[in-house]
C-alpha positions in Angstrom: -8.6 -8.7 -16.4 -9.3 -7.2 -13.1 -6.2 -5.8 -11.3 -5.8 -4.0 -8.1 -2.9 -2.0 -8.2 -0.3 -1.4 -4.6 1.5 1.6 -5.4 4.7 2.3 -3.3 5.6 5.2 -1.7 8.2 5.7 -5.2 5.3 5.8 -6.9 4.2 9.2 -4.8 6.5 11.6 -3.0 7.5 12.8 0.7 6.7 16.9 -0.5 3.8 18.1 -2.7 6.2 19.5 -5.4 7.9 15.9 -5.6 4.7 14.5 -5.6 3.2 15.6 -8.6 5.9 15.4 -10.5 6.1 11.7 -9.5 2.7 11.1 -10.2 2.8 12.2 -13.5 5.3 9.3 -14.0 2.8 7.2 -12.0 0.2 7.9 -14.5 1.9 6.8 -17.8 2.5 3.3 -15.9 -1.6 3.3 -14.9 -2.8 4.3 -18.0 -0.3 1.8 -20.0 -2.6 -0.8 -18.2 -5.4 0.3 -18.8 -4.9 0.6 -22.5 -4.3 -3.5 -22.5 -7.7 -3.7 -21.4 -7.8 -4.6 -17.7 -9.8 -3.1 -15.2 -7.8 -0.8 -12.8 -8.2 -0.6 -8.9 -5.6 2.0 -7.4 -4.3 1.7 -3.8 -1.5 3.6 -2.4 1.1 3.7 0.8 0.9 6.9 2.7 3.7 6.5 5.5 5.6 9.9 4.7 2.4 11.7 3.8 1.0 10.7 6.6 3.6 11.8 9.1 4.1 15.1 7.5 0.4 15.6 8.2 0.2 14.5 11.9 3.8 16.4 12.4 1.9 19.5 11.2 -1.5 18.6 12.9 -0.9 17.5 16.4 -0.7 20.7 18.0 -3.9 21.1 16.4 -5.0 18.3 17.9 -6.4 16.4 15.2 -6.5 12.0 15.8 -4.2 10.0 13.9 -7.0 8.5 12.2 -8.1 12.1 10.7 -4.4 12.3 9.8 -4.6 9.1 7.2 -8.3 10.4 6.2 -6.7 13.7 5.0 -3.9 11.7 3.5 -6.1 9.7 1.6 -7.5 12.8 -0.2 -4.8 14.6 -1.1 -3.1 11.6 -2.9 -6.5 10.6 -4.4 -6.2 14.1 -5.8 -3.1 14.1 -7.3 -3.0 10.9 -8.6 -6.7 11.6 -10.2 -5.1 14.8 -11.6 -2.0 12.7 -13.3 -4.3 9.9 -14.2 -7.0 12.6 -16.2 -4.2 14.3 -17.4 -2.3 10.9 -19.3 -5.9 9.8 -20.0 -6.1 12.7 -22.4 -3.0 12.4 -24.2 -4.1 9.5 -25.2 -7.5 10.3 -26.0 -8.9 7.7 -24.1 -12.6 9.0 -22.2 -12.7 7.5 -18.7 -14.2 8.6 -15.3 -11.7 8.5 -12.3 -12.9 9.1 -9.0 -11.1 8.7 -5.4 -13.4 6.7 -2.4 -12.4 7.4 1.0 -12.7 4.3 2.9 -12.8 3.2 6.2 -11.0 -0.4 7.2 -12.3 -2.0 10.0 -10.2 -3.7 12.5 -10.4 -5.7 15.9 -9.4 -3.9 19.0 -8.1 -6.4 20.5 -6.0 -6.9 17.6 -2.0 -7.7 19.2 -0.4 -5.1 17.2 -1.9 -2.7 19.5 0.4 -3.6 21.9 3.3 -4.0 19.7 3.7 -1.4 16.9 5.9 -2.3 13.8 4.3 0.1 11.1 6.9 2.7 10.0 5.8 6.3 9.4 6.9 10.0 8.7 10.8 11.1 8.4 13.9 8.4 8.4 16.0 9.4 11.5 19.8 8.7 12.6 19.9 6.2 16.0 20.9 9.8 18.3 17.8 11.8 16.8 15.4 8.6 17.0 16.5 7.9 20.7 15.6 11.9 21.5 12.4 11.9 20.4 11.5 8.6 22.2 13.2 10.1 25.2 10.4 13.4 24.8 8.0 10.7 24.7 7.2 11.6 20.7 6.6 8.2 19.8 8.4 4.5 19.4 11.2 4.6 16.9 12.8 1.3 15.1 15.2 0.8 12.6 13.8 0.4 8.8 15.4 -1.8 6.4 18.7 -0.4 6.7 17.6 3.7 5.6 17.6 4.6 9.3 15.0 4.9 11.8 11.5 5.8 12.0 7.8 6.2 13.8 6.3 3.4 14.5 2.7 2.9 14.9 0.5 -0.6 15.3 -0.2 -2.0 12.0 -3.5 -4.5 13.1 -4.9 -7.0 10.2 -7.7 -5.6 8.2 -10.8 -7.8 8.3 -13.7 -5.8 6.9 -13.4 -2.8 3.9 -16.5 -0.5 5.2 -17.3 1.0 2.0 -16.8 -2.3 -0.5 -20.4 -2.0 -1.9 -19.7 1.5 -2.9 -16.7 0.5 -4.7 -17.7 -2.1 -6.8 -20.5 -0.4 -8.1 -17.8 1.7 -9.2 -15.7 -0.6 -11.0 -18.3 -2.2 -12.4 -19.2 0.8 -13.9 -15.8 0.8 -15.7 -14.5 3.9 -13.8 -10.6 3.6 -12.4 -10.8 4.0 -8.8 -8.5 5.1 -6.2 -9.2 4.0 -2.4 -8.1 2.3 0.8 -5.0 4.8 0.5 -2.6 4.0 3.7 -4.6 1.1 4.1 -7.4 2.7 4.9 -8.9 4.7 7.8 -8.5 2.3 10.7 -11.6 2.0 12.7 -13.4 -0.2 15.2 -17.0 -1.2 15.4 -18.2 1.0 17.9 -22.3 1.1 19.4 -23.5 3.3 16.0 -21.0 2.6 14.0 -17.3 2.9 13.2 -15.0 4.7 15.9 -11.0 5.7 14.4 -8.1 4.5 15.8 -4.3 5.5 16.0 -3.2 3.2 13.7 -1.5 2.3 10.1 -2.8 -0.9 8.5 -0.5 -2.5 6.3 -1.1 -1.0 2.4 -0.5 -4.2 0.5 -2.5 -6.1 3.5 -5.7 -4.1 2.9 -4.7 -4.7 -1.0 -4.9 -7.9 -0.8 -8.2 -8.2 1.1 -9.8 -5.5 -2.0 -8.5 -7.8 -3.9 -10.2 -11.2 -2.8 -13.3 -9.4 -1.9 -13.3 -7.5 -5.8 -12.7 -11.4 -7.4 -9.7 -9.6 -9.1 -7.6 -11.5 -11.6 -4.5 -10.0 -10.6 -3.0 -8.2 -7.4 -0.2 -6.2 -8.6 2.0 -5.1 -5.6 4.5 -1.9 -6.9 7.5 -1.6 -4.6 11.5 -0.2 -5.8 12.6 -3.7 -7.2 12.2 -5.2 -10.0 11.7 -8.9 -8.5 11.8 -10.5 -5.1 15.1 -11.8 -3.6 16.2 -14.5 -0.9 19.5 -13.2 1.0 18.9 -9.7 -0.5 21.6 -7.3 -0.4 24.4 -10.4 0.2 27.2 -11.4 -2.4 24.9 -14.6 -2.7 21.6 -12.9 -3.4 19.3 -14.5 -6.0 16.4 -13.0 -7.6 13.0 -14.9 -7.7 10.9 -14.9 -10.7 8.2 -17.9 -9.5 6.9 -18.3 -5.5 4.7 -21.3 -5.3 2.6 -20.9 -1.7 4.8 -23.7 0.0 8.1 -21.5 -0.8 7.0 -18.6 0.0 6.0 -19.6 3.6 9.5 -21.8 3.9 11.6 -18.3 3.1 9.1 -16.7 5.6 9.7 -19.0 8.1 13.6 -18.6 7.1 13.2 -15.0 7.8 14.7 -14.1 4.5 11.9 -11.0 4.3 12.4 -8.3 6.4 9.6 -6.7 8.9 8.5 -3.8 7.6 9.4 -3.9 4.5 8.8 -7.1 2.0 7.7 -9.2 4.7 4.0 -7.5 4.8 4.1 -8.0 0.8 5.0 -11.3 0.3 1.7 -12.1 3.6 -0.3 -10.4 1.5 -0.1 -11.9 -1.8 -0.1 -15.0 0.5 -3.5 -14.6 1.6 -5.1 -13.5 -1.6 -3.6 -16.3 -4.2 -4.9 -18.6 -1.2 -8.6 -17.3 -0.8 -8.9 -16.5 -4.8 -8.1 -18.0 -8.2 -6.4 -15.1 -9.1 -2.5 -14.8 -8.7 0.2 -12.1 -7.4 2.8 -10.0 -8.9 5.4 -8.2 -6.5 7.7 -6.0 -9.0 8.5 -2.1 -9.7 6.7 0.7 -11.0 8.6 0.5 -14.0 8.3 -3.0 -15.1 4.4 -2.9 -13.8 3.2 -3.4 -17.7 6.3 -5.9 -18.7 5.4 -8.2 -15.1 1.2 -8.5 -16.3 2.5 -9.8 -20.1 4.6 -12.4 -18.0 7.8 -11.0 -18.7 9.3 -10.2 -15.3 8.5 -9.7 -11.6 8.4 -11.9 -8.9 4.7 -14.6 -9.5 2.9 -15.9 -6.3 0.3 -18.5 -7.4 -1.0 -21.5 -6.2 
């Protein structure tokens, strides 16, 4: 089967030490899938990456967009490294490559006007409020871990360099791309122009998915399955979403902003544009959730 792969931020780290050493772990969950048999398509978050690079290069004066670009190589690079690395313990030959890609979106897009997408560092209220006051940005709370960056978060609509990546995966080689969602750019007169933005991870997932015909879009995230009154003495844990349920717990506002929200959209839109189905569990149980035995299903 064909399976594009969400990775959440567990799945990488907020340093480069705690990054490799997490992707190491990353691998061995990867490569388990691959030795089932199924075709592989990596994507990734990049919200603390991300904000450690445009902390580090604003001065410089380097665009946000050049920010995620830079993001989406040095993750590439460690998660090819971790991936090559598990590949030959195994003694399994296989080509891995990372594909910077660009994501268009619409600039008229409402998100511009209204940004939701969390990045960088978690603050406290007193530190978030003093860096909006120094005009640094729009901070909002995030799921409960404190507050953080903001930036829009439009809807992808077209993956730029789609050709490029299925003649990839078609040539059986794992690929990594559309990190942080991609590069966000709009069309411009000859071509693409870059945009501050983030788009949504598991969004731009779920449109690589559609587009790639893939069996399966696997979304990673810290739990194990999907809940309804999460983190309440009557919490209950979801193993089967049909597209009717999903939207009524939506429309409930059972999933938070930010956080599963986005997910549960995005394997929304692909179970209803594909044949394929959705998967929402963690990095741990990634190989246990594809043989059926756990996660939370979104299908038709």
């Amino acid at each position: 089967m064909r399976v594009v792969v969400a990775l959440g931020g567990n799945a990488l780290g907020s340093t480069v030490p705690e990054q490799l050493e997490n992707t190491k772990k990353t691998a061995k969950k990867l490569v388990d899938l691959v030795e089932m048999g199924h075709e592989i398509i990596i994507t990734h978050g990049n919200g603390p990456q991300v904000g450690v690079i445009y902390k580090a290069m604003s001065n410089e004066g380097f665009p946000f967009a050049e920010c995620g670009a830079m993001s989406q190589g040095y993750i590439g690079y460690h998660l090819q490294q971790a991936i090559q690395a598990e590949l030959q313990k195994r003694r399994k030959k296989m080509r891995i490559a990372t594909i910077i890609s660009q994501v268009e979106v619409d600039k008229n897009d409402l998100a511009f006007k209204n940004p939701t997408k969390p990045i960088g560092n978690f603050y406290t209220k007193e530190e978030a409020e003093k860096l909006s006051s120094e005009g640094l940005g729009v901070y909002k709370e995030d799921a409960g871990r404190g507050y953080r960056k903001v930036v829009p978060s439009p809807i992808p609509i077209k993956i730029c360099e789609l050709s490029t990546i299925e003649k990839s995966v078609e040539g059986k080689n794992i690929v990594i791309t559309c990190g942080g969602g991609g590069i966000p750019v709009i069309a411009a007169k000859n071509g693409y122009k870059g945009v501050d933005a983030v788009i949504d991870k598991d969004r731009t997932s779920s449109l690589l998915a559609t587009k790639l015909k893939a069996d399966i879009l696997l979304i990673l995230t810290t739990v194990e399955k999907v809940s309804i009154n999460f983190n309440m003495p009557n919490e209950k844990k979801l193993s089967k979403l049909t597209l009717k349920e999903a939207k009524k717990y939506i429309d409930n506002k059972e999933f938070k902003e930010g956080s599963m929200l986005p997910k549960i959209e995005a394997c929304i839109e692909f179970v209803k544009k594909s044949n394929g189905k959705a998967i929402i569990t963690s990095l741990a149980k990634a190989k246990s959730a594809i043989e059926g035995k756990t996660g939370t299903i979104i299908e038709k």
